[in-house]
C-alpha positions as CSV (number, residue, x, y, z in Angstrom):
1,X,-201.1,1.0,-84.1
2,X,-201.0,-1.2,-87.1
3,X,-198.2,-3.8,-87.0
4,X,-195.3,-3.1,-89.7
5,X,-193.1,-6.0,-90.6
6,X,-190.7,-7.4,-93.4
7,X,-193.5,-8.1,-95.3
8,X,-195.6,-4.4,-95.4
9,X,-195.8,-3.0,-98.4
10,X,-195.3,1.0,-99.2
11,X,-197.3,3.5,-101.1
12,X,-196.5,7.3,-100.8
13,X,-197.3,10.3,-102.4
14,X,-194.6,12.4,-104.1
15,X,-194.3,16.3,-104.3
16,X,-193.3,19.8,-103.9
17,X,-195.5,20.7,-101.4
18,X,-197.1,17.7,-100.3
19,X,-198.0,18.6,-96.4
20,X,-201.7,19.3,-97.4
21,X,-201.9,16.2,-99.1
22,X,-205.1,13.9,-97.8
23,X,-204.3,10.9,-99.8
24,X,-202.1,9.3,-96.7
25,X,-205.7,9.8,-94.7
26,X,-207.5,8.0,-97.6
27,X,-205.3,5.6,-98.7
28,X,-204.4,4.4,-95.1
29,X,-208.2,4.0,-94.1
30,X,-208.8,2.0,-96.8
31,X,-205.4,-0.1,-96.5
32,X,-206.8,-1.0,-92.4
33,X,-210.3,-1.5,-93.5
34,X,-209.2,-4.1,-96.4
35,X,-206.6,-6.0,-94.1
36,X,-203.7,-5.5,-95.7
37,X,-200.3,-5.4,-95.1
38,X,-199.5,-1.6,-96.6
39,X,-199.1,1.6,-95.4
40,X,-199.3,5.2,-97.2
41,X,-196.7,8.3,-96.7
42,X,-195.8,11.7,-97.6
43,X,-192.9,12.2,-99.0
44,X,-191.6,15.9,-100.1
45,X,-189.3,15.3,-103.3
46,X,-187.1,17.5,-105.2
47,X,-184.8,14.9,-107.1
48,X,-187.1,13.0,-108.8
49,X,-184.6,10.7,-110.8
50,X,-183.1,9.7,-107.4
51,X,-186.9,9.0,-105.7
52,X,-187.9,6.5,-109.1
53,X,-184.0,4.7,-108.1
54,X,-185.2,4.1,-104.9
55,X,-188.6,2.8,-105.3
56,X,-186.9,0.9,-108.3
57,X,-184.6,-0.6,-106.0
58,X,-186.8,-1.7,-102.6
59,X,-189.5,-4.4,-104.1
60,X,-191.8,-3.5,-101.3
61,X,-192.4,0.2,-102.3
62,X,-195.7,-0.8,-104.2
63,X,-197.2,2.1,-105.4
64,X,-196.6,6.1,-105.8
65,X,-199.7,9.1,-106.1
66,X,-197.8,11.9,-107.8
67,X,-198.8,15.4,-107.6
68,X,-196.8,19.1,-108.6
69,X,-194.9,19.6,-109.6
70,X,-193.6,16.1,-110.6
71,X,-196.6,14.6,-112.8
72,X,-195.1,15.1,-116.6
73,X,-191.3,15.1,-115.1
74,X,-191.6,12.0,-113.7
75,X,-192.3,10.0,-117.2
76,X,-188.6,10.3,-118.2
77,X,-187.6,7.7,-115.4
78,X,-190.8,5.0,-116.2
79,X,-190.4,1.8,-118.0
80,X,-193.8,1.9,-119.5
81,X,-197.0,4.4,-119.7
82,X,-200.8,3.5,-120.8
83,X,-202.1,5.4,-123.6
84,X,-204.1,8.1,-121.8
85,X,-201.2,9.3,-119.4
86,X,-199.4,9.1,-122.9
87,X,-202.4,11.9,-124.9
88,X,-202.2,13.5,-121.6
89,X,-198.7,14.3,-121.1
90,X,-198.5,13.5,-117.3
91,X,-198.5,10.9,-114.6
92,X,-200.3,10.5,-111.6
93,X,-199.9,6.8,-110.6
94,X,-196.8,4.5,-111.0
95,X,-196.7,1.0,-109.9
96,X,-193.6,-0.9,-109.2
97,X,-194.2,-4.4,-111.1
98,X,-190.9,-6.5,-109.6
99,X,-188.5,-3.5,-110.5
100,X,-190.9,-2.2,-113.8
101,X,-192.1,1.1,-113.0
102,X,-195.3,1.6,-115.0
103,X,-197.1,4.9,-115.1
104,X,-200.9,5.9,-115.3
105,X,-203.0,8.7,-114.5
106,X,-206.4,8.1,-112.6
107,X,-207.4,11.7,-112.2
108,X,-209.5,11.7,-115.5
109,X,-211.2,8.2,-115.0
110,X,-212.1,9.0,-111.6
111,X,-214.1,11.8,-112.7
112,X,-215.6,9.8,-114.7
113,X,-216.7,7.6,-112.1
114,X,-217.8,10.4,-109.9
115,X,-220.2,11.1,-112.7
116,X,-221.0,7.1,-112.7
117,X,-221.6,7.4,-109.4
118,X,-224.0,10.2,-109.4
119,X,-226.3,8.4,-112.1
120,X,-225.0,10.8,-115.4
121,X,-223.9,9.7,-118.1
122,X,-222.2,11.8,-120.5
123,X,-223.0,9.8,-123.8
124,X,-224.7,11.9,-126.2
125,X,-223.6,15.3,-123.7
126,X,-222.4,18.1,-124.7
127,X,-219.4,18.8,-122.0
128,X,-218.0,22.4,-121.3
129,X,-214.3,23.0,-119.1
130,X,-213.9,26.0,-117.2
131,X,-210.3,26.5,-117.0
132,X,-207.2,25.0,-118.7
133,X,-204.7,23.2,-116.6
134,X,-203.2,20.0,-116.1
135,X,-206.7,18.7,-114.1
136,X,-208.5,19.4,-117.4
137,X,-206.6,18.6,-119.3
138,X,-206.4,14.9,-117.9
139,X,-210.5,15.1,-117.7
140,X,-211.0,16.4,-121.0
141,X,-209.1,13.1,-122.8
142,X,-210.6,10.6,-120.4
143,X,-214.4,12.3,-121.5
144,X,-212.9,11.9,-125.4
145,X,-211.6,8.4,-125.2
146,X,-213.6,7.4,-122.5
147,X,-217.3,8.1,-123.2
148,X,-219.2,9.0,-126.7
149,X,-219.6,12.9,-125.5
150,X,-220.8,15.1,-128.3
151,X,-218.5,18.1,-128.2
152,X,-215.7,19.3,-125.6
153,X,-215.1,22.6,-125.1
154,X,-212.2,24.0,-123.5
155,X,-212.7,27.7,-122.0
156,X,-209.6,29.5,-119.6
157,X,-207.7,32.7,-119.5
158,X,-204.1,31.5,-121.1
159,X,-205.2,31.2,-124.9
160,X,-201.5,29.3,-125.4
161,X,-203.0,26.4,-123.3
162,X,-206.4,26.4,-124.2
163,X,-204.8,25.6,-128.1
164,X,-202.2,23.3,-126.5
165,X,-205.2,21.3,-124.9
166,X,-207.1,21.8,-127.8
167,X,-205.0,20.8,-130.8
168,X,-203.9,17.7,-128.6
169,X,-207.3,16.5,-128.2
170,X,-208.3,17.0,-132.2
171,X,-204.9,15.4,-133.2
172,X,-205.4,12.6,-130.8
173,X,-209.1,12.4,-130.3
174,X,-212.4,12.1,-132.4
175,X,-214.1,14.1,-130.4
176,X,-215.2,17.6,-131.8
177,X,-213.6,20.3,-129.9
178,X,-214.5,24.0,-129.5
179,X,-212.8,26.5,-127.5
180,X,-212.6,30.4,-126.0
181,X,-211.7,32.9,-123.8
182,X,-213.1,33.1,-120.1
183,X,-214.3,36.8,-120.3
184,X,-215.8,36.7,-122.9
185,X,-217.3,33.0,-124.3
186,X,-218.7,32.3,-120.7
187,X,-222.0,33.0,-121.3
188,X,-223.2,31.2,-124.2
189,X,-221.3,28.1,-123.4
190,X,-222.8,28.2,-120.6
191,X,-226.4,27.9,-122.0
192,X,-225.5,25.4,-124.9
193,X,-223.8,22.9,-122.8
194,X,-225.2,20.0,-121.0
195,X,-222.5,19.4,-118.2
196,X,-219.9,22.0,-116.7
197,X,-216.7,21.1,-115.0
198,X,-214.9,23.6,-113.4
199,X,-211.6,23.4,-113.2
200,X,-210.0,26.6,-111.9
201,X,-208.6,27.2,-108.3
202,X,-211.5,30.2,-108.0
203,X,-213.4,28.9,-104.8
204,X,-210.9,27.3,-102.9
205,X,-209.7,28.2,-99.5
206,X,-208.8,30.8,-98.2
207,X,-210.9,32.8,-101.0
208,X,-213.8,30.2,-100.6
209,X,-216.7,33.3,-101.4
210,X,-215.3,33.6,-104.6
211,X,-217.2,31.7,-107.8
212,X,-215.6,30.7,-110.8
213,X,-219.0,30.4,-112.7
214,X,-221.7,33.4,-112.3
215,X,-225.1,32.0,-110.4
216,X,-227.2,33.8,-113.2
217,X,-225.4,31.1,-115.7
218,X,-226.7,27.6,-114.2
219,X,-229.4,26.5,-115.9
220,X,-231.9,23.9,-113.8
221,X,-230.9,20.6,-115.5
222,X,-227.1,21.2,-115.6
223,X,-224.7,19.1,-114.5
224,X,-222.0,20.9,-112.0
225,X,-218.5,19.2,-111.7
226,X,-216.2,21.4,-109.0
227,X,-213.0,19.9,-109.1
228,X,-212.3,22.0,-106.0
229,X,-212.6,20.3,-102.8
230,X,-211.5,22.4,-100.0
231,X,-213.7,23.8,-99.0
232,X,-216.1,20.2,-99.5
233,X,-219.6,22.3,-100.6
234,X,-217.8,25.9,-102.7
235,X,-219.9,28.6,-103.5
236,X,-220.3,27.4,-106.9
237,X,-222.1,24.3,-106.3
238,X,-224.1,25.7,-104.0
239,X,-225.3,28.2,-106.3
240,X,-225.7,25.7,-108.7
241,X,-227.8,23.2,-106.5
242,X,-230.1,26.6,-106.0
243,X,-230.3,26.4,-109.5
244,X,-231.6,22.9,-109.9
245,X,-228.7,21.9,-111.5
246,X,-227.2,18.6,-110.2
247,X,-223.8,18.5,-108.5
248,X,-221.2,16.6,-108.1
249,X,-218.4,17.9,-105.4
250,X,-214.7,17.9,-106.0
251,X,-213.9,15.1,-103.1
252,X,-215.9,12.7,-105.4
253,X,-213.1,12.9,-108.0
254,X,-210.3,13.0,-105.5
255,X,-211.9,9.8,-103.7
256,X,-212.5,8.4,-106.9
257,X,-208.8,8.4,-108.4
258,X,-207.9,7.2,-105.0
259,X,-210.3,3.9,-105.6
260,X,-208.6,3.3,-108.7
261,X,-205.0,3.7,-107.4
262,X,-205.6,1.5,-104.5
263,X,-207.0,-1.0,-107.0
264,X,-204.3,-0.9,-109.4
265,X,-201.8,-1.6,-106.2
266,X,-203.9,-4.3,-104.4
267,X,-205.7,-5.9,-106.8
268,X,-208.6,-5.8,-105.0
269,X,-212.1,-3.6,-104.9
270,X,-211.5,-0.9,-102.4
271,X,-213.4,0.3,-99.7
272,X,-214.5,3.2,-101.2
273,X,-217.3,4.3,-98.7
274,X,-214.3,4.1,-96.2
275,X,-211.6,6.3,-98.3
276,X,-214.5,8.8,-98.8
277,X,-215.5,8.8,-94.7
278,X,-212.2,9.6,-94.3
279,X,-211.5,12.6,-96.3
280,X,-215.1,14.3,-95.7
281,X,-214.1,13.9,-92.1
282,X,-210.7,15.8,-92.5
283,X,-212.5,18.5,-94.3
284,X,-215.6,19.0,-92.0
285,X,-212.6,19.1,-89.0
286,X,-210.7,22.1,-91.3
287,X,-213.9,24.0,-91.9
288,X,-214.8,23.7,-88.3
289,X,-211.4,24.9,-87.2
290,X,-211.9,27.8,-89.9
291,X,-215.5,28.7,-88.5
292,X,-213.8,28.7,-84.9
293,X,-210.9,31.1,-86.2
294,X,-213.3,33.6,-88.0
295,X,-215.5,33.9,-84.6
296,X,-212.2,34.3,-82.8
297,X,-211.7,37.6,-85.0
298,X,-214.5,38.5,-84.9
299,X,-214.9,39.0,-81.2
300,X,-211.4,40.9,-81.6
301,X,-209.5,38.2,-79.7
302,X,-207.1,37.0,-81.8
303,X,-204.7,39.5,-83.7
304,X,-204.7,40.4,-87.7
């Protein structure tokens, strides 16, 4: 058990459900491996204002992850926010700076790290989103500030935030932007664009045999973001390595953001072979748990 004393620090993640959340497993691996003094919670929120008081209030509560439904309401309470959480429109990462609370998000430049990581650059790429949410949308402005992509475009199901991610990113951006509908633009972005980052929920437990992206689509050479990481290898990259393509899997991104929080908070490089030990470990013990569940019904000993 890691001592706790006056001096600790404390990081937490806010939200509305927030039991599922790994980042305590990451952030607290990486905390112990580093040496210092902090520790990472969970904390389940529903009065936001009242949290940002608090952490406002106690100069040892360092840092906060948050996630929904709290990311765009929290900004009303912050004393500052960088540009790109600004073109975003939401939060993931405030620091308490001696009573300043300062907001960030790290969810779009830790994709971009994941692709770092993976040796690709996106320079010169042509970069296509499948879905439209707040996790693209926080991707797609860290690819348009961030690197010198060649085109964005945004594909979903919801045309009213397809344009509200779209005319955002040409109003703010210099990127060129191109956009559709899911049913039927899929197939020819799909064979005109370089790199694909899906960002739908299609794949993710408990419907992990659903795709979001047809196998026929991947073309060998592709580059395959899943933002999805439970389960750690989805369907869809797995078509997609069968493919050739190369592929990059959701926990890189998560781990990633992670890196930079813990950086942001600590001031010093994290661990991040550690943080990513961690989570690949929680998920291998969920999908061995959900391989032991599915043999349990299917030897008819364990009710529907």
């Amino acid at each position: 058990m890691r001592s706790i004393d006056t001096a600790t620090r404390l990081c937490a993640v806010i939200g509305n459900p927030v039991e599922h959340s790994l980042s305590p497993r990451i952030h607290n691996a990486a905390f112990e491996a580093a040496g210092l003094n902090y520790v990472y919670v969970a904390f389940r929120v529903e009065d936001i204002a009242g949290c940002l008081a608090g952490m406002r209030a106690l100069p040892s509560f360092r840092g906060l992850s948050v996630t929904i439904p709290h990311k765009m309401r929290v900004m009303a309470h912050l004393d500052a926010i960088d540009a790109i959480a600004r073109h975003v429109g939401s939060v993931n990462t405030v620091t308490n700076d001696n009573g300043t609370l300062i907001g960030s998000t790290t969810d779009g430049p830790g994709a971009l790290r994941a692709f770092a990581d993976a040796g690709v650059s996106l320079d010169g790429k042509r970069v296509l989103f499948v879905g439209s949410g707040g996790a693209v949308r926080a991707v797609a402005f860290a690819v348009a500030e961030l690197t010198r992509a060649e085109q964005i475009c945004i594909l979903g199901r919801t045309p009213e935030r397809v344009a509200a991610i779209v005319d955002d990113l040409r109003a703010k951006t210099a990127v060129a932007v191109a956009s559709g509908h899911l049913s039927n633009a899929l197939t020819e972005a799909m064979a005109t664009h370089d790199v694909v980052i899906h960002g739908t929920p299609i794949g993710m437990y408990p419907n992990a045999d659903q795709t979001g992206v047809p196998a026929a689509l991947f073309r060998q050479g592709q580059v395959i973001l899943d933002m999805v990481y439970r389960p750690y290898r989805t369907r869809l990259l797995r078509e997609a390595e069968d493919a050739g393509c190369t592929t990059i899997a959701g926990v890189e991104m998560l781990v990633n953001q992670a890196v930079l929080q813990f950086e942001t908070w600590t001031g010093v490089a994290a661990p991040a072979a550690v943080m990513r030990n961690a989570v690949v470990g929680e998920l291998a013990k969920e999908q061995q748990d959900a391989n032991r569940r599915g043999q349990r019904k299917l030897g008819g000993k364990e009710s529907a």
